[in-house]
N, C-alpha and C positions, 0 to 999 in steps of 0.2 A: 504494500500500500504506500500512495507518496502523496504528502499534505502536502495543500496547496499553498499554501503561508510560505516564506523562509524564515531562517533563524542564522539569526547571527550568532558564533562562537567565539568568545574571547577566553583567553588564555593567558594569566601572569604570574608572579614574585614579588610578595610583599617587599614593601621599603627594607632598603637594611637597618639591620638594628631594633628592626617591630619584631616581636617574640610573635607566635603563630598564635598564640591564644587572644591577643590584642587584635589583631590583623582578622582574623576571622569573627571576631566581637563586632567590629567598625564595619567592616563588611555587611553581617549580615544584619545589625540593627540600625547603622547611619545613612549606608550606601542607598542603599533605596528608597529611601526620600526623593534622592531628588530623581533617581529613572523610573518610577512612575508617574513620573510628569512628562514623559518623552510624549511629543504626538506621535501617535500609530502605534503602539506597543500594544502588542497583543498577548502575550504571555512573556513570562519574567522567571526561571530558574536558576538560582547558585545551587556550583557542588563544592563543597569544602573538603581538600586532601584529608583522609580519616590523622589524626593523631601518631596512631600509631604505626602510620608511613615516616614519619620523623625519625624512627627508632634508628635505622643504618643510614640515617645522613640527610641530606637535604632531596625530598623529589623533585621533578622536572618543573612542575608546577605546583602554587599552595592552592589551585582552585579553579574552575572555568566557568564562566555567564555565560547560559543561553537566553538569547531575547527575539520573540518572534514579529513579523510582520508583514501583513495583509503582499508586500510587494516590494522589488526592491526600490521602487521611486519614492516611497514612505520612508526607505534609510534615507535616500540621498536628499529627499528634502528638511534631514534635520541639521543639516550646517547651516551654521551659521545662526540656527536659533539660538534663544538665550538659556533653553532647560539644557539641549547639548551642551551647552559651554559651562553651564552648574556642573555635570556630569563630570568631564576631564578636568574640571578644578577638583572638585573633590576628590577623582580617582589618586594625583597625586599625594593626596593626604595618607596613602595606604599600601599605593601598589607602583613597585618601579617600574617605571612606563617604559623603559627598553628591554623590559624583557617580553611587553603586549604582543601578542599576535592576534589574528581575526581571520575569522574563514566565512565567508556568507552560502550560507547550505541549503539544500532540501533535504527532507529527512524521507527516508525509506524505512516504513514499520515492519520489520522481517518476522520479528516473533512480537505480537500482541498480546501482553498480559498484564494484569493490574502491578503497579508498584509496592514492594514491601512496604509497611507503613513503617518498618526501623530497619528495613532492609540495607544495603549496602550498592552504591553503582561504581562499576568500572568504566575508565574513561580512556578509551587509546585511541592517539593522532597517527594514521597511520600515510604511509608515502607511497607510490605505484612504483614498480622496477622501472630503474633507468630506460628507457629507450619505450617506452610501453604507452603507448595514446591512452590519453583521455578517457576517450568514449567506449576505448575498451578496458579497461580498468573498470569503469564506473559498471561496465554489465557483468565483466567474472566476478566484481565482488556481491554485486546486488544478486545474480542470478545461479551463482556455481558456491561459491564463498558460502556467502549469507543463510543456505538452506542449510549447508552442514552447521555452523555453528548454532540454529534455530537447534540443532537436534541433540545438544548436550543440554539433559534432563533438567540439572537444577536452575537452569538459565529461567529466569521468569519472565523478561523482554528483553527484547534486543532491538535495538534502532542503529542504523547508517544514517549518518549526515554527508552525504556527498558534494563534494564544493561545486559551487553553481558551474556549469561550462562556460559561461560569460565573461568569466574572470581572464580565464586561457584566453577567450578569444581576443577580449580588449589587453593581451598581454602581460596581463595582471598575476600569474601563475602564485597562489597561496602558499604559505610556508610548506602547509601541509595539504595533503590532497583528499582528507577526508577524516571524519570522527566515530570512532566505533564506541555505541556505548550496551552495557549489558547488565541488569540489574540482579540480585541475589538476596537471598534471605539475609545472612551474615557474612563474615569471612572464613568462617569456617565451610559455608556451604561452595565459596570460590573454589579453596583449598579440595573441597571432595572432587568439584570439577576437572582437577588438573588428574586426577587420577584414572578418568574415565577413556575408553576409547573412542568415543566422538570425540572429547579433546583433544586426541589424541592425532586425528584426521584431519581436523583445523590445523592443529600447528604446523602439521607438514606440508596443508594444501595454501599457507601462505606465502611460503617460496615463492608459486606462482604467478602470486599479481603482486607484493609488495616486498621491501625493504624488510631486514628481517630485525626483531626486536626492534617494534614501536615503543616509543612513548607511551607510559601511562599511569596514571594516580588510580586510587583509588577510593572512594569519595562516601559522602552523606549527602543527599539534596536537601534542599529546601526552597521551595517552592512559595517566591512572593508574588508572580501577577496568575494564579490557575489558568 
């Protein structure tokens, strides 16, 4: 299934010197003040890196915002307004702004199922093999990819955000070339995952269309615009 909205992903690294517990406090109870004032915002999700990703060192990222909207002419008409420019003032009260990325997506719902209400989400930014189109990338993962990992049992949704083709064409090519996210009861129920041979299937049928060991945190959502 692919909604017809897009959603913009951003991706960063709290300021230095903000402890994670501060930085994910300001985040989740300051920040969105002022981006649900954005015009056109249609849904609003933070995932916050779980804690106890902290344990062996620093992750890739302490979090990523999804923000949806109706089209992409609803992002580009919010330059130059004055809620945007609330927005990137504030961000840098929080988050080091060179380490921002942004991918604007369509989400493909490969496996449909309700969200853990204390569940746990994985989040990996995944890259296509060198030399590998676009448009074919976007169909092995959505249509050969996507079905095997639907079929490792404790997976309770699974969503592709695939970066808009638009980007590629106006030469815009995104850090990253897409966002694999997959929801679980706990960590412990990830952990049984890796045990299984559908996982097993995946990991080896990623060779194929992607760069091998993506990026990725692993998260708790919370959900401010439904």
């Amino acid at each position: 299934m692919i909604c017809d909205v897009v959603k913009a992903v951003s991706f960063f690294k709290r300021k230095p010197g903000m402890s994670v517990e501060a930085f994910q406090a300001y985040w989740r109870t300051r920040h969105p003040d002022v981006v649900i004032t954005l015009p056109g915002i249609r849904r609003y999700i933070q995932s916050h890196t779980l804690l106890s990703g902290y344990r062996k060192g620093e992750p890739v990222y302490d979090g990523i915002a999804e923000v949806w909207f109706d089209e992409t002419s609803a992002m580009r008409a919010l330059a130059g307004t004055a809620e945007y420019a609330a927005v990137q003032a504030d961000e840098a009260r929080f988050i080091e702004r060179s380490t921002m990325g942004l991918i604007v997506t369509e989400e493909h719902v490969v496996k449909d199922g309700p969200v853990p209400a204390d569940g746990v989400k994985n989040v990996e930014v995944v890259t296509r093999k060198p030399g590998m189109p676009v448009d074919r990338f976007q169909q092995y993962w959505s249509t050969v990819h996507g079905p095997l990992a639907a079929l490792i049992p404790v997976v309770r949704r699974y969503v592709q955000s695939h970066a808009r083709r638009s980007a590629y064409e106006a030469g815009r090519a995104p850090r990253y070339d897409g966002v694999a996210v997959t929801w679980f009861d706990d960590t412990r129920a990830m952990r049984v995952s890796a045990t299984t041979p559908e996982y097993a299937r995946v990991r080896a049928d990623e060779a194929n269309f992607i760069t091998r060991e993506p990026p990725f945190i692993i998260t708790k959502e919370h959900v401010i615009i439904p």
